[in-house]
Residue, then its C-alpha position, 0 to 999 in steps of 0.5 A: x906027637x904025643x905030649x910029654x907028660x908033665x908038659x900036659x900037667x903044667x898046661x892043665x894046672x895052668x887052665x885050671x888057674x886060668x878058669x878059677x881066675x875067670x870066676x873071681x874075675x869075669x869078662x876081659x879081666x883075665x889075658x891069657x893070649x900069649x901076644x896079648x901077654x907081651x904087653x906086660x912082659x917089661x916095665x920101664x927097665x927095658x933091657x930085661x923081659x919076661x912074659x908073664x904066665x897070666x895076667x889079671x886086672x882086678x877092680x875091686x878090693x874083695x876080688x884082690x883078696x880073693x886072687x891071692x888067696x886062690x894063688x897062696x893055697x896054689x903057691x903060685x907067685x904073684x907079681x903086683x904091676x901098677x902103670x909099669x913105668x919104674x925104672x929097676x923091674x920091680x914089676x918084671x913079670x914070671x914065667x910061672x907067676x901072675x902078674x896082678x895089674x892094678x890099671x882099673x883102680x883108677x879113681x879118686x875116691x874122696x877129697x877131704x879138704x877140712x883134713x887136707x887129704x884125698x883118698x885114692x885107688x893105686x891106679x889114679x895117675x901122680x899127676x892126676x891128684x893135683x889136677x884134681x884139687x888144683x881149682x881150689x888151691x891145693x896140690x900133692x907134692x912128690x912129683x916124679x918126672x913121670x908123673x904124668x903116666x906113673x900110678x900113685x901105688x908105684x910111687x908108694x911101693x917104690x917111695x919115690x920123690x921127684x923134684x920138689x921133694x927137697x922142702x916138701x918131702x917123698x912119697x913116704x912124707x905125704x902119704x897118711x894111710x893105706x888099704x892093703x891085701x895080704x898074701x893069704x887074702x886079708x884086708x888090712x887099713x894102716x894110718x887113716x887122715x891123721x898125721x901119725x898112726x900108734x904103734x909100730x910104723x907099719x905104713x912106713x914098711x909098706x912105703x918102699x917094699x916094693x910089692x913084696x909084702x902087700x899089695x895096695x887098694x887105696x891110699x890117703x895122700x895128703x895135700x897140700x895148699x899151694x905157696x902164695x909166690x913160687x919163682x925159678x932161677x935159671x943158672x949156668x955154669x963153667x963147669x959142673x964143679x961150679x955148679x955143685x959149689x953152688x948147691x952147698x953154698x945154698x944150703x950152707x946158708x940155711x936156704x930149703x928151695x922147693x926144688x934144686x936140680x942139675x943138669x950137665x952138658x950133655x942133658x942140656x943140649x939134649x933137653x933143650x933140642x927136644x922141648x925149646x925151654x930157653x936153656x943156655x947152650x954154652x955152659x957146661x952145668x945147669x943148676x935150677x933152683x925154685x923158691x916159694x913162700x911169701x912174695x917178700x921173703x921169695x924176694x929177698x932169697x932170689x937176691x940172696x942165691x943169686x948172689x951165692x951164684x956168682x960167688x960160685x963162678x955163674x956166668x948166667x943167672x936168669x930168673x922168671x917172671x911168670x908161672x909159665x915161664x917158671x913151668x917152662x924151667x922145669x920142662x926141661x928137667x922133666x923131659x931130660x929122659x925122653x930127650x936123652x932118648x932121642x940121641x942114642x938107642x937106648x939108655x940105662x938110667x941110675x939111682x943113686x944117692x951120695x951126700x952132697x959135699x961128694x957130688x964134685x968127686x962122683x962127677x969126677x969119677x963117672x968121667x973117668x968110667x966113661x973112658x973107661x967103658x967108652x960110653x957116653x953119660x948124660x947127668x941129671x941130679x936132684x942136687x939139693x939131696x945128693x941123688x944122681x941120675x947119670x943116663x949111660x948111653x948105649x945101643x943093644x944092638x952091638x954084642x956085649x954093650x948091655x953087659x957093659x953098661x951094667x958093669x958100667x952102673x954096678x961102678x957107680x953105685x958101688x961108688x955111691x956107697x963108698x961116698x956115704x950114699x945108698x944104692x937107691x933114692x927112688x927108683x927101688x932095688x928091684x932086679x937091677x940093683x938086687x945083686x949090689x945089695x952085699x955091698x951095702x948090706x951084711x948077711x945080718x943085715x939081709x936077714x933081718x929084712x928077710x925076717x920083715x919079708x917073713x913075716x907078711x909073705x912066708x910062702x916067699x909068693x908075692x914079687x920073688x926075685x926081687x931086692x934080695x941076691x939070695x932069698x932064705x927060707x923063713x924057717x931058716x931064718x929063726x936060727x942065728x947063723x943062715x948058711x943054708x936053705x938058699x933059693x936060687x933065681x933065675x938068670x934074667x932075660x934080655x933082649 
């Protein structure tokens, strides 16, 4: 059967992409194979896939530039990929775009400890970057519970922060500079090793974009010298109302631990059935709370919070007695995921963020969704700054569940935003969220970041259909009132 003709055109376009890719990056840095292509057809958000038109892996900055520049003067999308674990899609690739992976910028580049930074590629693991200065007493603070797989550029791109990002801060805190490729193929350097660059924050814009104005080369995190004492208290309590009695009574003190995490019931057991960290089963919150700095003064805060926690109703207070032990606290914590994974098929996790003082009312509210939808919620928090994790359990092999589920999280965010809070605390907007961001954000408001979009990227190539619900035309968006122009996206591919 003859080929129709414009299928023959878009298959032709395509090898001609394919070939010019291969020139700018020869040998195995081009996977066209459609089986090897499903490899990178999802990231960390399952319940959505796509496979990708071509993928190329580059190892240098120049064949970066290069790449974008042959796919701005194509206007072909381009979709930035780092280890593919984030958890909203923001690495979902397109059918008709190339996703850029960036897996072989992989090293670290230089340690500078007299300005007390390191200089990596995107590609290093978070984990990585404190191993790699751990000998000498330093180590890199924002540690995702995936810091052991996930890339430092993806933390960048999705600002993220992890359990000790109460005291020492996100991504966002604890980066000092970027090396980064326009869409158009220029090599720009934002900050460098000092603590504050002149000008306009634009090492603030890239942190958290989400690959949607650049993509990033190297990255100057800074480091940091490790507290001379660092100890956990492992607290349990009869309810989770307990608990986050317990976590403004803390901070109401004037008390910054290193990390402040909660876990329900049912993250508990999850937990310590898969990694055996010593946590009480009969309790139905688990709060977790390290404190470092001097001996004398950890000393002295261990009997100040403990104190605080039976106030609070705490029918247990266990404190550790040896860095191992107090790693095995966080073990746990860390492992909530994979172990919630092991007791339903699947599990939808979300990011949102309200003030603490709501923590009480969201729990409240969640329970009451749970009946509602009939599925089970699995709660962990990074409690001392309000961000939630509720892990709703489901199977996508029952017709019309994954809908509920989503109809389930759009609920508790829209709720996080009535409560104070935001949409997202670290694991970006994405696709996920995308169509929740109207009720955050006004039409002014979503123009105004298109404007941000506009003004690194206005062919709209790099990451489309990610972040904005409706994405407008950069020339429209120069007039006062945008009702036209609208691009739509496509429907989104599940399993």
């Amino acid at each position: 059967m003859q080929m129709p003709e414009p299928d023959r055109q878009v298959i032709a376009a395509r090898d001609d992409l394919i070939g010019a890719l291969r020139a700018i990056v020869p040998g195995e840095g081009v996977i066209a194979d459609s089986d090897e292509l499903s490899a990178y057809e999802t990231d960390g958000l399952t319940a959505y896939k796509m496979r990708p038109m071509v993928v190329v892996l580059p190892e240098t900055t120049g064949q970066v530039a290069d790449i974008l520049k042959l796919c701005a003067d194509r206007r072909v999308k381009v979709v930035p990929r780092g280890a593919g674990t984030g958890l909203s899609g923001g690495a979902l690739p397109l059918a008709d775009g190339v996703t850029l992976g960036l897996g072989k910028f992989n090293q670290i580049l230089e340690i500078d400890y007299d300005n007390r930074c390191a200089v990596v590629q995107p590609g290093v693991t978070n984990l990585a970057i404190s191993q790699a200065v751990d000998q000498d007493g330093y180590y890199y603070a924002p540690d995702p519970s995936s810091q052991i797989a996930c890339s430092i550029g993806g933390n960048v791109a999705e600002n993220s922060g992890g359990v000790h990002c109460l005291k020492y801060g996100v991504t966002t805190n604890n980066i000092l500079g970027i090396e980064m490729v326009t869409m158009d193929g220029e090599v720009l350097r934002l900050g460098g090793r000092h603590l504050d660059a002149e000008g306009y924050d634009l090492l603030g814009i890239m942190t958290g974009s989400e690959g949607l104005l650049g993509v990033i080369t190297e990255i100057t995190v800074r480091i940091l010298t490790k507290p001379e004492t660092a100890r956990a208290l492992l607290i349990g309590f009869p309810s989770v109302e307990a608990g986050g009695a317990c976590v403004a009574g803390v901070i109401e003190a004037g008390i910054i631990p290193g990390g402040m995490e909660m876990m329900d019931k049912a993250a508990i057991h999850a937990a310590e059935d898969f990694c055996h960290a010593g946590y009480p089963l009969d309790v139905e919150s688990l709060l977790i709370v390290e404190l470092d700095g001097p001996q004398v003064e950890v000393d002295g805060l261990i009997e100040t919070v403990s104190e605080i926690a039976k106030s609070c109703g705490a029918i247990s207070v266990r404190v550790s007695e040896s860095d191992e032990e107090r790693q095995r606290f966080w073990l746990g914590r860390k492992a909530a995921f994979p172990a919630v994974g092991r007791i339903s098929p699947d599990y939808y996790c979300m990011d949102g963020t309200i003030p603490r003082k709501r923590l009480p009312d969201i729990l409240k509210a969640m329970s009451e969704l749970s009946k509602k939808y009939d599925l089970r919620v699995a709660n962990v928090f990074h409690a001392g700054d309000g961000n939630l994790h509720p892990l709703i359990l489901y199977d996508a092999n029952n017709p019309g569940e994954l809908e509920k589920t989503e109809e389930f999280g759009a609920e508790i965010l829209k709720l996080c935003v009535e409560m104070g809070g935001v949409l997202s605390g670290e694991h970006g907007i994405g696709v996920e969220k995308r169509d929740l961001m109207g009720a955050m954000f006004n039409e002014i408001d979503l123009n105004q970041q298109q404007r941000v979009k506009c003004a690194f990227d206005p062919e709209g190539l790099l990451n489309p259909g990610k972040v904005f619900p409706e994405l407008h035309r950069c020339a429209e968006l120069g007039k006062m009132h945008v009702h036209h122009g609208k691009l739509p996206f496509p429907d989104l591919p599940r399993f």
